[in-house]
FILUMMAR-908561 format. One record per residue (C-alpha): residue number from 0; residue in three letters; x, y, z. Coordinates in pm, 1 decimal. Example, Ala and Ser with C-alpha at 12.3 -4.5 7.8 and 13.67 -1.06 7.14 Angstrom:
BEGIN
num:0 | residuo:ALA | east:1230.0 | north:-450.0 | up:780.0
num:1 | residuo:SER | east:1367.0 | north:-106.0 | up:714.0
This chain:
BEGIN
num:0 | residuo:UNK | east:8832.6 | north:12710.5 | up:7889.8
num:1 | residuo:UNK | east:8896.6 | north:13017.2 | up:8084.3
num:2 | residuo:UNK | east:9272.4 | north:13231.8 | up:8088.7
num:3 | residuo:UNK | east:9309.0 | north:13092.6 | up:8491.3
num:4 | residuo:UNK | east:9270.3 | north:12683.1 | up:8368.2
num:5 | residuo:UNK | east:9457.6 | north:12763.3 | up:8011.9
num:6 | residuo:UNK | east:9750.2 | north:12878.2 | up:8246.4
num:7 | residuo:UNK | east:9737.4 | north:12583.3 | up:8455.8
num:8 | residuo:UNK | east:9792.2 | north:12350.4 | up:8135.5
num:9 | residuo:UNK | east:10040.4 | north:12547.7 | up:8005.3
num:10 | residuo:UNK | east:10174.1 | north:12511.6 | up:8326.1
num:11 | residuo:UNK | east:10218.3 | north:12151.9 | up:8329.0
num:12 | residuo:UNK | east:10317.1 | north:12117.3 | up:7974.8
num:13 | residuo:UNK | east:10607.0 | north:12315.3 | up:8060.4
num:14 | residuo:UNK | east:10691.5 | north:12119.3 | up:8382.1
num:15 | residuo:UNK | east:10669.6 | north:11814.2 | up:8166.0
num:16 | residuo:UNK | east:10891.4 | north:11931.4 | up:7920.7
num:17 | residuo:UNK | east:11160.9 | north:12035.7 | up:8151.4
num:18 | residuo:UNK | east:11139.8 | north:11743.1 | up:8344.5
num:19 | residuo:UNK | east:11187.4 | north:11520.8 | up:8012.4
num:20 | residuo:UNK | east:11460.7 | north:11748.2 | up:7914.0
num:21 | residuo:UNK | east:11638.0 | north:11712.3 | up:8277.6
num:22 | residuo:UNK | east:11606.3 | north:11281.3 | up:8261.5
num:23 | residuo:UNK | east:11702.7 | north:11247.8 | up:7919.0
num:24 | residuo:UNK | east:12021.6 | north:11333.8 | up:7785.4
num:25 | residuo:UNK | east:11836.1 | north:11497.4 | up:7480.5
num:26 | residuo:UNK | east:11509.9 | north:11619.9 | up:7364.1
num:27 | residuo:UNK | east:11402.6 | north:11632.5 | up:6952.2
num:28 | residuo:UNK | east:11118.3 | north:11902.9 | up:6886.0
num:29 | residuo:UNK | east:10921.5 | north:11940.4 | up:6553.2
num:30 | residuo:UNK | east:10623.5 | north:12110.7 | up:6426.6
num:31 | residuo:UNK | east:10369.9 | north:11909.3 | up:6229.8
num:32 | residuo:UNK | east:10152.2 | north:11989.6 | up:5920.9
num:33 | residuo:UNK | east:9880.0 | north:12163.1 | up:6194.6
num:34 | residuo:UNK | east:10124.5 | north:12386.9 | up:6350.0
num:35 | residuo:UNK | east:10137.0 | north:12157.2 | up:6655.5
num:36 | residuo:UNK | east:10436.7 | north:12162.8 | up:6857.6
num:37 | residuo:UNK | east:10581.4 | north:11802.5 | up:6969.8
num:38 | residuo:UNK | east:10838.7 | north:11731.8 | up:7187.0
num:39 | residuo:UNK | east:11017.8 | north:11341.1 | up:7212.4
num:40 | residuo:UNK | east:11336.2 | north:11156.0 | up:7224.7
num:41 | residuo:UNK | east:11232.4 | north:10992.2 | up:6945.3
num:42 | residuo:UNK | east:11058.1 | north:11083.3 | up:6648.5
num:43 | residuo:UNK | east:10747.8 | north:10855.4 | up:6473.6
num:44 | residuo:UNK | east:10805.1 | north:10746.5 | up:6115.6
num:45 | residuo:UNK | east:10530.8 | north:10959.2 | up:6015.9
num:46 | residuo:UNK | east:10642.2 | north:11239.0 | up:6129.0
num:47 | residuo:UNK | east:10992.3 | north:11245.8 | up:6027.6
num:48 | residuo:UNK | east:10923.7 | north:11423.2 | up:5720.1
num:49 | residuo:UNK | east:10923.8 | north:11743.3 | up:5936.3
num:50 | residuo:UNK | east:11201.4 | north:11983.2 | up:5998.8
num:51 | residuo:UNK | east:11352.0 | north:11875.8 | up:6385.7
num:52 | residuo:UNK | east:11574.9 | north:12047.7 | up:6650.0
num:53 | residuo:UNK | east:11775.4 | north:11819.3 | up:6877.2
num:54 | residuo:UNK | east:11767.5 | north:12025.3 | up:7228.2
num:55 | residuo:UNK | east:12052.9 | north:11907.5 | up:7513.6
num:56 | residuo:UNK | east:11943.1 | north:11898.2 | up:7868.3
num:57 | residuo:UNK | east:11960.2 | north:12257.5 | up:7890.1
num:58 | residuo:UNK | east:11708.0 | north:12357.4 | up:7622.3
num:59 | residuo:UNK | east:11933.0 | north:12468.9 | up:7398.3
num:60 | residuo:UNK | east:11900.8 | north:12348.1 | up:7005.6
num:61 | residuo:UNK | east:12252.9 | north:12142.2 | up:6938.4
num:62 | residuo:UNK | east:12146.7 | north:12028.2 | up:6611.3
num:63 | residuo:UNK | east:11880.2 | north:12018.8 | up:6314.5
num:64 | residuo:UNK | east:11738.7 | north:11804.9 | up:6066.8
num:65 | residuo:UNK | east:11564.9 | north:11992.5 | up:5747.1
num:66 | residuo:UNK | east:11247.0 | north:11876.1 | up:5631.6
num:67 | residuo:UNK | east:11235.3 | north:11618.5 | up:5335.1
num:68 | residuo:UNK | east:11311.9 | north:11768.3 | up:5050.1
num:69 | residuo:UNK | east:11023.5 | north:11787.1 | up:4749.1
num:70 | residuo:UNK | east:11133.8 | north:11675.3 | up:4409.8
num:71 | residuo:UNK | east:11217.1 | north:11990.5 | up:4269.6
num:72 | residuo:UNK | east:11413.3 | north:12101.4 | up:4567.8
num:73 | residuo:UNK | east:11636.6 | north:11784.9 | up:4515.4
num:74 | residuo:UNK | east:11660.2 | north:11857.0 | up:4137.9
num:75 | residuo:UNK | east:11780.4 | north:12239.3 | up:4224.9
num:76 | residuo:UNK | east:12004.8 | north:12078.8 | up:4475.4
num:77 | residuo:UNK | east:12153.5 | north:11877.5 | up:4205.1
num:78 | residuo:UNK | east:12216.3 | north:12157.2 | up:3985.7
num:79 | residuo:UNK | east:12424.4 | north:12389.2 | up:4250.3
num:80 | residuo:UNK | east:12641.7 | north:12077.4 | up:4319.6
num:81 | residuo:UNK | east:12734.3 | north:12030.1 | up:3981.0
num:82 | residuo:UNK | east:12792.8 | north:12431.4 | up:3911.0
num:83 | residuo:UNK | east:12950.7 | north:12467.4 | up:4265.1
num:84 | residuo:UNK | east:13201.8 | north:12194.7 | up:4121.4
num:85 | residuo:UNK | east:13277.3 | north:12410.6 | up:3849.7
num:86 | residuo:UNK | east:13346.5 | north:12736.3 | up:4092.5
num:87 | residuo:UNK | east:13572.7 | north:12512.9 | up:4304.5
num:88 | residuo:UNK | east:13798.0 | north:12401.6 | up:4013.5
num:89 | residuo:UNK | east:13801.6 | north:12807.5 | up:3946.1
num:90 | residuo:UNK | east:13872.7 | north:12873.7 | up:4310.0
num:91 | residuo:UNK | east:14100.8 | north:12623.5 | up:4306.3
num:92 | residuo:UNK | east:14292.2 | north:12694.7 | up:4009.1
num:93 | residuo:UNK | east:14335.4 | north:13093.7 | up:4119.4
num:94 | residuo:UNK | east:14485.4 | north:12983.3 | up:4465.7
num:95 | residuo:UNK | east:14732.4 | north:12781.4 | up:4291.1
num:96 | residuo:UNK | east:14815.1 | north:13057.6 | up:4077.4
num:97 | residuo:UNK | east:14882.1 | north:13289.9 | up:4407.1
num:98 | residuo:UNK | east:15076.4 | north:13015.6 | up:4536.1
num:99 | residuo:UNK | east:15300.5 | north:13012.3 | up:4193.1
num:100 | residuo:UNK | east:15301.3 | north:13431.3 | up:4197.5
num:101 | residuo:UNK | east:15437.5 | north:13440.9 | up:4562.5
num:102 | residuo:UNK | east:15688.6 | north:13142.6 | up:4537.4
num:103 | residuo:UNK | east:15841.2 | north:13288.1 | up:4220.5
num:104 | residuo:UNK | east:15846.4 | north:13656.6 | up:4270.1
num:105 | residuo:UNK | east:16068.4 | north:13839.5 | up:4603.5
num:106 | residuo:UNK | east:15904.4 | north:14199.9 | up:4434.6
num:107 | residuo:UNK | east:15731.9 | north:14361.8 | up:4184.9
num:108 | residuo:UNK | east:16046.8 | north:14456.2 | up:4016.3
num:109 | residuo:UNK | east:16093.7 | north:14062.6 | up:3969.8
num:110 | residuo:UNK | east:15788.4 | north:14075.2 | up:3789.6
num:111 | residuo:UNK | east:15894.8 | north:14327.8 | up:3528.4
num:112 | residuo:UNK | east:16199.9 | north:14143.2 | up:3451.5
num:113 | residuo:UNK | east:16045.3 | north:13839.9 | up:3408.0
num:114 | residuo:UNK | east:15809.6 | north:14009.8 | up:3170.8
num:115 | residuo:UNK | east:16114.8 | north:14170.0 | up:2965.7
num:116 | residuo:UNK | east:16301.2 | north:13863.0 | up:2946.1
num:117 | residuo:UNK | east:15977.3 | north:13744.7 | up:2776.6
num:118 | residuo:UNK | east:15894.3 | north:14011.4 | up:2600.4
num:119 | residuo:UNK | east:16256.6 | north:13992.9 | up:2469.1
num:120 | residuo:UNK | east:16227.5 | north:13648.1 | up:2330.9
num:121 | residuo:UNK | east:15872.5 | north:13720.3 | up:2175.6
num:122 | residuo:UNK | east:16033.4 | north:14012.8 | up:2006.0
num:123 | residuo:UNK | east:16358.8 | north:13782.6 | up:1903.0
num:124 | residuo:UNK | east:16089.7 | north:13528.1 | up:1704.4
num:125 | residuo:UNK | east:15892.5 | north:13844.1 | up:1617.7
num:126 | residuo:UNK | east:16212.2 | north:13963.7 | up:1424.6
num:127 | residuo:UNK | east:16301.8 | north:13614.9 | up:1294.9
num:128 | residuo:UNK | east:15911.7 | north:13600.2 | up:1142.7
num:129 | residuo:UNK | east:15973.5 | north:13940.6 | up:981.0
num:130 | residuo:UNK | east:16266.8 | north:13846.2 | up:817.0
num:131 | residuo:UNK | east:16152.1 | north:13556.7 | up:689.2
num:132 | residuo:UNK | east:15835.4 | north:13748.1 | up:564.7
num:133 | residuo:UNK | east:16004.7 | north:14001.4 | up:391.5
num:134 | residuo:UNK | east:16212.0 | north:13740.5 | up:201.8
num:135 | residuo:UNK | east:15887.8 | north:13505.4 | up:64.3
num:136 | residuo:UNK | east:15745.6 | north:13851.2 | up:-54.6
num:137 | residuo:UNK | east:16052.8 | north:13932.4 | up:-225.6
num:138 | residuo:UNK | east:16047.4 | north:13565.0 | up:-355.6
num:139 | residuo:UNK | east:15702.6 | north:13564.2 | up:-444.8
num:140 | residuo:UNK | east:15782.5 | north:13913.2 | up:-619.6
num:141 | residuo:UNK | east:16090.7 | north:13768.3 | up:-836.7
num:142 | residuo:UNK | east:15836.9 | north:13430.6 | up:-927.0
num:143 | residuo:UNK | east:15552.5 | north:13680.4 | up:-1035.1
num:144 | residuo:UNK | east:15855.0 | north:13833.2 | up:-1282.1
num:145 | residuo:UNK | east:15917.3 | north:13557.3 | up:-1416.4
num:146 | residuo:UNK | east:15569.0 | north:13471.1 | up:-1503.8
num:147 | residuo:UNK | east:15468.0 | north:13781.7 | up:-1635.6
num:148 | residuo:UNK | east:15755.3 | north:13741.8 | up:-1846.0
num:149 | residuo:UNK | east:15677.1 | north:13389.9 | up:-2005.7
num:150 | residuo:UNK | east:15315.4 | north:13567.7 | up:-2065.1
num:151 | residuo:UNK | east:15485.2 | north:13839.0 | up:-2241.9
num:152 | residuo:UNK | east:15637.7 | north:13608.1 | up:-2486.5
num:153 | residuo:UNK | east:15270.9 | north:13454.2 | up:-2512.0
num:154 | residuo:UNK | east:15405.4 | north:13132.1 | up:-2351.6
num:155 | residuo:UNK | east:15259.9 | north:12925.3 | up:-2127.2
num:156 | residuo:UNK | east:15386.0 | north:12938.1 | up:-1731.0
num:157 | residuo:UNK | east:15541.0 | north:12634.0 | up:-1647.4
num:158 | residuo:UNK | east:15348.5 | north:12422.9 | up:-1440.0
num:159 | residuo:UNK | east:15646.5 | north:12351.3 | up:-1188.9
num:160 | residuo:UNK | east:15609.4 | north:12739.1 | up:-1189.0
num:161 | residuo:UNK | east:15307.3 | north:12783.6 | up:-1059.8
num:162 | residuo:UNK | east:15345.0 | north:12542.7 | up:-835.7
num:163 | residuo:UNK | east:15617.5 | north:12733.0 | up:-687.1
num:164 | residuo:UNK | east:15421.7 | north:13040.2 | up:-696.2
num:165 | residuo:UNK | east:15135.3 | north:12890.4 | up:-497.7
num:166 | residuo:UNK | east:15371.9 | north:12724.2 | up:-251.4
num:167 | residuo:UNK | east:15537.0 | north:13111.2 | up:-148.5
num:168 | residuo:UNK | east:15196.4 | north:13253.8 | up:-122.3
num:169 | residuo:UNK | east:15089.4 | north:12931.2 | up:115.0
num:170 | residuo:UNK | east:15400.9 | north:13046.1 | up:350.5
num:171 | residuo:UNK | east:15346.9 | north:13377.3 | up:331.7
num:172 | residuo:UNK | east:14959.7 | north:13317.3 | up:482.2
num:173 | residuo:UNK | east:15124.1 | north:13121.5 | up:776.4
num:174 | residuo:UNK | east:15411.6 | north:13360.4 | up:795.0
num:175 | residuo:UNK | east:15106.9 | north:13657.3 | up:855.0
num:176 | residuo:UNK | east:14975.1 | north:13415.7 | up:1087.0
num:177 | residuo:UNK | east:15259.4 | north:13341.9 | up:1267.3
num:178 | residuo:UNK | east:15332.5 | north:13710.5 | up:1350.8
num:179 | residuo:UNK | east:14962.8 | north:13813.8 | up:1434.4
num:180 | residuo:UNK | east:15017.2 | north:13536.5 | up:1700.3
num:181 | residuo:UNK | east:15337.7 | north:13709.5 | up:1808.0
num:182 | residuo:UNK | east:15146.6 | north:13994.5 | up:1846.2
num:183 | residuo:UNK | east:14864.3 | north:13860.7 | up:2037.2
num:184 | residuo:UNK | east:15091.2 | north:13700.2 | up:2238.9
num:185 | residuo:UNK | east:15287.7 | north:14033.7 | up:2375.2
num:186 | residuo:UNK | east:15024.0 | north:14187.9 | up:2410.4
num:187 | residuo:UNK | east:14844.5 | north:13882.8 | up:2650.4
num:188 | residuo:UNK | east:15211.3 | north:13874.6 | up:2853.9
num:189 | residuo:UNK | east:15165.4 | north:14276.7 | up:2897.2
num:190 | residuo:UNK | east:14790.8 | north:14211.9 | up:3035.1
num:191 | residuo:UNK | east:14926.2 | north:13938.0 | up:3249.8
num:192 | residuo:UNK | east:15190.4 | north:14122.8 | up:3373.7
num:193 | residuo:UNK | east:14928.1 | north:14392.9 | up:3482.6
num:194 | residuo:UNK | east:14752.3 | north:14150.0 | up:3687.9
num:195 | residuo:UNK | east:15035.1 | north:13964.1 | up:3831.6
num:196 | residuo:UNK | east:15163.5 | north:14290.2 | up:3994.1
num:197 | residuo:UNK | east:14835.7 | north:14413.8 | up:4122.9
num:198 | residuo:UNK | east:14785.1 | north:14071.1 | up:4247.8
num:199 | residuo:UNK | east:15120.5 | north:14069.2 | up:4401.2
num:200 | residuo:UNK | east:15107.8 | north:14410.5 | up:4615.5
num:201 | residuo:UNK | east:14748.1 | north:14260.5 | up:4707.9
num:202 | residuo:UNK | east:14878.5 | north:13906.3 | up:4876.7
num:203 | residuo:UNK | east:15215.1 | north:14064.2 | up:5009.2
num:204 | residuo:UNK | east:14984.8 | north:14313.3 | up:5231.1
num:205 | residuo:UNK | east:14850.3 | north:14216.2 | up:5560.9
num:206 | residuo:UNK | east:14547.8 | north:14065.0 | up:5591.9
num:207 | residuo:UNK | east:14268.4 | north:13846.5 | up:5751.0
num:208 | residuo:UNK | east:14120.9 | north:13657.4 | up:5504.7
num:209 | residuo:UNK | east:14179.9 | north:13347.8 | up:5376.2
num:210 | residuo:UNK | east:14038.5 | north:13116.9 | up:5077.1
num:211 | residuo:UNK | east:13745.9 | north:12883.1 | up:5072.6
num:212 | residuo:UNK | east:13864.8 | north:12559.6 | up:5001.7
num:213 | residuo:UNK | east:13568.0 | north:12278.1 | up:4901.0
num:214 | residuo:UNK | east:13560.2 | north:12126.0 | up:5232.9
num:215 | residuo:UNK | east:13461.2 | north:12465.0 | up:5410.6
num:216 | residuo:UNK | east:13139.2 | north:12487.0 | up:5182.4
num:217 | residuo:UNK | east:12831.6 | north:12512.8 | up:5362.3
num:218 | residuo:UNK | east:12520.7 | north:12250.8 | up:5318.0
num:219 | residuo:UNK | east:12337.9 | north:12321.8 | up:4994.4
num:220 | residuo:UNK | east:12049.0 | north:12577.7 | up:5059.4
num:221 | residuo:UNK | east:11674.9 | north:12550.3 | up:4927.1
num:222 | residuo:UNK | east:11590.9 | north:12800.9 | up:4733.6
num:223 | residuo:UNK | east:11352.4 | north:12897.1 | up:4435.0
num:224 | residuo:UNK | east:11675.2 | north:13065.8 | up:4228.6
num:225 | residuo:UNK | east:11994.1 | north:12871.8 | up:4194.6
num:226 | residuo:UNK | east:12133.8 | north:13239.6 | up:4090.1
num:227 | residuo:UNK | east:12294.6 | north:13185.9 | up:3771.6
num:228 | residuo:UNK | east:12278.5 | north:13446.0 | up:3476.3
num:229 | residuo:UNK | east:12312.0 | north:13296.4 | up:3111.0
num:230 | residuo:UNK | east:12480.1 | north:13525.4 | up:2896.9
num:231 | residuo:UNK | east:12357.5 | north:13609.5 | up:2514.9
num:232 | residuo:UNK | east:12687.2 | north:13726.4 | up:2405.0
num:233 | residuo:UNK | east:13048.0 | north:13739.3 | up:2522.8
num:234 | residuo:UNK | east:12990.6 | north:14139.8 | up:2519.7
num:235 | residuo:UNK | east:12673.2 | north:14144.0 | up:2712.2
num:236 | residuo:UNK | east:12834.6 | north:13862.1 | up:2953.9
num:237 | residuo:UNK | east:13132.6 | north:14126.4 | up:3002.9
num:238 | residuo:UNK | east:12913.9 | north:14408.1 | up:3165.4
num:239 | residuo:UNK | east:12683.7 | north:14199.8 | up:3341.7
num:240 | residuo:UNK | east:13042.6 | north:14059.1 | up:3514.1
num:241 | residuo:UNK | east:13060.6 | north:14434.8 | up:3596.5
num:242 | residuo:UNK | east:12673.5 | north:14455.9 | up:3738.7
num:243 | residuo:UNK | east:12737.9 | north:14089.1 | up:3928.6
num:244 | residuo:UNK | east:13047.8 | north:14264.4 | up:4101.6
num:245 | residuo:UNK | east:12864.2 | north:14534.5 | up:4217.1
num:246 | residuo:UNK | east:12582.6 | north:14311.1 | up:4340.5
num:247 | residuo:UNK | east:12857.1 | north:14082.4 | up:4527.9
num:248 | residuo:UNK | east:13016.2 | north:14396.6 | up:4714.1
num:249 | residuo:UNK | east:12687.8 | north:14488.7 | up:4805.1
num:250 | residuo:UNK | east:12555.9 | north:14231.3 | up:4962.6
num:251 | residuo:UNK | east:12864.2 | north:14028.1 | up:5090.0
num:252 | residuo:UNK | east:12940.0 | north:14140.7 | up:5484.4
num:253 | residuo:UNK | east:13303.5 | north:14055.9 | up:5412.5
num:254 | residuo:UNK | east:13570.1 | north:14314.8 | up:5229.7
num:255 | residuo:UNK | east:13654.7 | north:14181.3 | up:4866.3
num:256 | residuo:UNK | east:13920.4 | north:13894.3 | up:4807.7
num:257 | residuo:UNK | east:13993.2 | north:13850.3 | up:4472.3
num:258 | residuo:UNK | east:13840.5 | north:13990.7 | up:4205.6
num:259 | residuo:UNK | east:14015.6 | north:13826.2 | up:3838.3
num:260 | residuo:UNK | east:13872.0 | north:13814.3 | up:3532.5
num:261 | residuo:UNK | east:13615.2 | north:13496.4 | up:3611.4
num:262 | residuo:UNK | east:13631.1 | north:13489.8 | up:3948.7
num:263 | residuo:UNK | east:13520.1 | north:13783.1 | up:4195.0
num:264 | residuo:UNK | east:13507.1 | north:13650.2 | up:4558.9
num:265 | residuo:UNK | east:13467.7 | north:13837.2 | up:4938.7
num:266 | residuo:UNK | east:13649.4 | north:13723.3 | up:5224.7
num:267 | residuo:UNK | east:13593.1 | north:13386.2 | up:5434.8
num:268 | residuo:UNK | east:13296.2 | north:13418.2 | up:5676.9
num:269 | residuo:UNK | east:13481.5 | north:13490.1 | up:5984.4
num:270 | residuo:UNK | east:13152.3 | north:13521.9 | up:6190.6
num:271 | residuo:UNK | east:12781.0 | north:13359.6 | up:6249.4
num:272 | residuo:UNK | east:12580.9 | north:13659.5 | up:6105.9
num:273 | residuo:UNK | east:12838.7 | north:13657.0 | up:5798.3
num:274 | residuo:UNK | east:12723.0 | north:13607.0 | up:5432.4
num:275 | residuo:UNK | east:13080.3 | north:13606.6 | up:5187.1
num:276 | residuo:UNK | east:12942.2 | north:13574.8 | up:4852.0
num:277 | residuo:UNK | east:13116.3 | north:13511.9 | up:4547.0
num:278 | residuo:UNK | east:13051.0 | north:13530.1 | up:4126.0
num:279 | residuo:UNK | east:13238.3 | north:13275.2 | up:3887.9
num:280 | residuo:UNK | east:13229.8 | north:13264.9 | up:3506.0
num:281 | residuo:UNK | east:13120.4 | north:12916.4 | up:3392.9
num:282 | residuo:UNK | east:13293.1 | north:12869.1 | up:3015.3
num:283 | residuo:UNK | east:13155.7 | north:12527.4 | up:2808.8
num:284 | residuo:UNK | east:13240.0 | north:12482.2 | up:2464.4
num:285 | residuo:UNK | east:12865.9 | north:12361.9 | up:2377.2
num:286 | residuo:UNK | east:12696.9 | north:12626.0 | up:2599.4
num:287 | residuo:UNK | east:12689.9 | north:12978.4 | up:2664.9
num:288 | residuo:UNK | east:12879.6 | north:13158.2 | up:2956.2
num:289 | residuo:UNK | east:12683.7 | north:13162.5 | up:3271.7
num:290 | residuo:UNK | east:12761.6 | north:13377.1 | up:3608.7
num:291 | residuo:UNK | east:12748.8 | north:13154.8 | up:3895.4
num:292 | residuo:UNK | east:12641.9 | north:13353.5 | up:4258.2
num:293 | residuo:UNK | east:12739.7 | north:13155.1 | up:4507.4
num:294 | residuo:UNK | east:12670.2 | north:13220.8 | up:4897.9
num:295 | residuo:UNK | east:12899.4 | north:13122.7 | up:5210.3
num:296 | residuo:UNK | east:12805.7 | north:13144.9 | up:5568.6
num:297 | residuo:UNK | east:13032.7 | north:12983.1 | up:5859.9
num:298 | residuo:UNK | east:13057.0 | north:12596.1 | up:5928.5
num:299 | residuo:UNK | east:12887.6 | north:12666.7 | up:6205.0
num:300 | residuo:UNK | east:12541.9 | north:12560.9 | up:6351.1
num:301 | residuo:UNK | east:12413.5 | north:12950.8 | up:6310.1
num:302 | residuo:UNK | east:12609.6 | north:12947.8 | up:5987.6
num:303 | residuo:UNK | east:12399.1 | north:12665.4 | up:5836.7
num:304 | residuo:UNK | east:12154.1 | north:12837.7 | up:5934.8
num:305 | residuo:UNK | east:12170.6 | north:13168.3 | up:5810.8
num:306 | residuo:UNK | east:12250.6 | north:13013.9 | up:5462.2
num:307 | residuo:UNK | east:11892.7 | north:12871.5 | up:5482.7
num:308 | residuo:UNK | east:11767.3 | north:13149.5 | up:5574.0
num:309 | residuo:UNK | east:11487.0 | north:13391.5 | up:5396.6
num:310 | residuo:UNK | east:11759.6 | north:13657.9 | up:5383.0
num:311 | residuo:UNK | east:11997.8 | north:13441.8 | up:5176.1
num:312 | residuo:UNK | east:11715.3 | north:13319.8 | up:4922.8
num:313 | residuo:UNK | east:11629.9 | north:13664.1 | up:4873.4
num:314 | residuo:UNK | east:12015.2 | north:13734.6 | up:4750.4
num:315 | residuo:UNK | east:12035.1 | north:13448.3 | up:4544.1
num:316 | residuo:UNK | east:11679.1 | north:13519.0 | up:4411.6
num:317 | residuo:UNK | east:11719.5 | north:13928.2 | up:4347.4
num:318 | residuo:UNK | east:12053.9 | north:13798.0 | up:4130.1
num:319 | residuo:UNK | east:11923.7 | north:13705.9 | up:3781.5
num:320 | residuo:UNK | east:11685.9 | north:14004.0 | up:3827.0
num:321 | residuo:UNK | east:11936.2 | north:14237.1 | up:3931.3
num:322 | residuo:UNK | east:12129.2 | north:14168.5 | up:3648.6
num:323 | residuo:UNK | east:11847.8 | north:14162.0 | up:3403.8
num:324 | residuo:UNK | east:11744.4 | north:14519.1 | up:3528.9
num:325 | residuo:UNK | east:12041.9 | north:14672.3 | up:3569.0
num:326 | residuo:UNK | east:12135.9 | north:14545.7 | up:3165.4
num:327 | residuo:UNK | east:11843.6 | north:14702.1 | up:3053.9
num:328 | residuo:UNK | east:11886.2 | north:15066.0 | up:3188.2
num:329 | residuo:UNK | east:12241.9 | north:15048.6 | up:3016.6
num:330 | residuo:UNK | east:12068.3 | north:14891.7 | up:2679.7
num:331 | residuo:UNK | east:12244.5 | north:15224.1 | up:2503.7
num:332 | residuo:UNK | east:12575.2 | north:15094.4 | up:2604.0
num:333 | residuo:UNK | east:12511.7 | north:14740.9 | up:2573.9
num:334 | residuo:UNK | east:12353.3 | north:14838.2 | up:2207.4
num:335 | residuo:UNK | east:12699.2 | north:14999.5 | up:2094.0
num:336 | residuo:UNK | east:12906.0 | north:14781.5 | up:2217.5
num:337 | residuo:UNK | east:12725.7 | north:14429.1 | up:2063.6
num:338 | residuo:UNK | east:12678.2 | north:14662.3 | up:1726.7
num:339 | residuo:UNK | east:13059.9 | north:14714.2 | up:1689.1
């Protein structure tokens, strides 16, 4: 077929297809296995396995239909459902927190009073614990003397006596134990109290973002990674939370949100060509700490897209790797700090 008769049946292909397009009210397009484009308003059973753009009377696409999804694509499906459940409950949980912080706080001097009125009664039951230490050690002291001294007159130590004896040292133990929770706890009110006010200054500035609630998610992508990053230790999971928050900054298009101690999150996509990403620390009792990476485009038709895109499965694929490399040029560090 020459380049003069090829035209001409291109030619009337097209005229076809715009004349279709221009008497129906839609037009669905699909390419088959052979690379064959097809053009219908209605799509055979045997080829609805195919990925499908639904084109208005103008050409343009107005909606899309993926391809059937293979086995393992619905199993990896499966699995960023249930872990985006868990980063939602996280998500979910730090918004209400904001909410509290802002509804109970006019200022950061609020903050610090709060803290010293806490810190105040902590130290109050710090003092009452001491007290009461010093006096079962100064019991248990007198009891000891009054052992030794039955010894001494090669007696034998009542057994009501020892008894006694074993009962001070028993509330002494949870005395101790008491206070180092005292301790602990000051100290976790001071840490809080650190985060509250950073937090604070944060939401009270102006600013254009806003949270991702559940129902903003975008569809589920396809992808080869589900970009999650199991952690061997609670030390090695603290610097790769460092690496993953370096990783989100670099690749989100939106300015950073939040970034908390299990939750590090970058602004809502605000347009099409946006990709917000966000990093959540997945605790279980019966398994190890994971970091979740997470990937957001706009509800959007374009948005949908773009979160199926190559681009985005080459973020959420470069994760685990990213993390994996960057752990092992700091092996030195991460070597100290899992020896101490």
């Amino acid at each position: 077929m020459n380049l003069s008769v090829r035209f001409f049946v291109f030619l009337q292909a097209a005229l076809w297809v715009l004349g279709s397009l221009s008497a129906q009210a839609k037009m669905i397009r699909w390419v088959d296995a052979n690379g064959e484009i097809h053009y219908a308003d209605q799509v055979p059973p045997e080829q609805s396995k195919f990925r499908r753009e639904t084109l208005n009377k103008q050409g343009f696409v107005v909606d899309i239909t993926a391809a059937a999804k293979t086995k393992e694509q619905r199993a990896l499906e499966r699995k960023l459902r249930k872990l985006r459940k868990k980063m939602e409950k996280i998500v979910a949980k730090k918004k209400s927190r904001d909410q509290v912080l802002l509804a109970s706080f006019r200022s950061v001097e609020d903050i610090r009073q709060r803290l010293s009125e806490k810190l105040w009664a902590l130290t109050t039951l710090q003092n009452i614990a001491q007290g009461n230490l010093k006096r079962l050690k100064k019991q248990l002291s007198a009891q000891y003397k009054n052992a030794a001294r039955y010894e001494r007159e090669g007696k034998a130590v009542p057994k009501n006596m020892l008894k006694e004896i074993e009962s001070t040292e028993k509330q002494i133990r949870v005395a101790q134990l008491e206070m180092g929770k005292l301790i602990e706890k000051k100290q976790i009110e001071r840490r809080n109290l650190e985060s509250d006010i950073d937090r604070f200054i944060f939401l009270t500035q102006p600013r254009d973002g806003e949270y991702i609630s559940a129902d903003d998610q975008p569809e589920l992508i396809t992808a080869s990674d589900i970009g999650l990053f199991t952690c061997k230790s609670e030390t090695q999971c603290d610097i790769a939370w460092e690496f993953a928050h370096e990783f989100v900054v670099k690749n989100s298009t939106t300015d950073l949100d939040i970034a908390a101690e299990n939750l590090i999150m970058s602004y809502a996509p605000a347009k099409d060509t946006d990709l917000s990403l966000s990093i959540a620390k997945l605790r279980s009792d019966d398994e190890p700490t994971k970091i979740f990476l997470d990937i957001r485009c706009r509800k959007s038709l374009h948005g949908d897209q773009l979160c199926a895109s190559e681009l985005s499965r080459q973020i959420r694929s470069s994760f685990y790797p990213f993390i994996e490399s960057s752990l092992a040029s700091d092996q030195k560090r991460t070597n100290a700090l899992v020896s101490k």
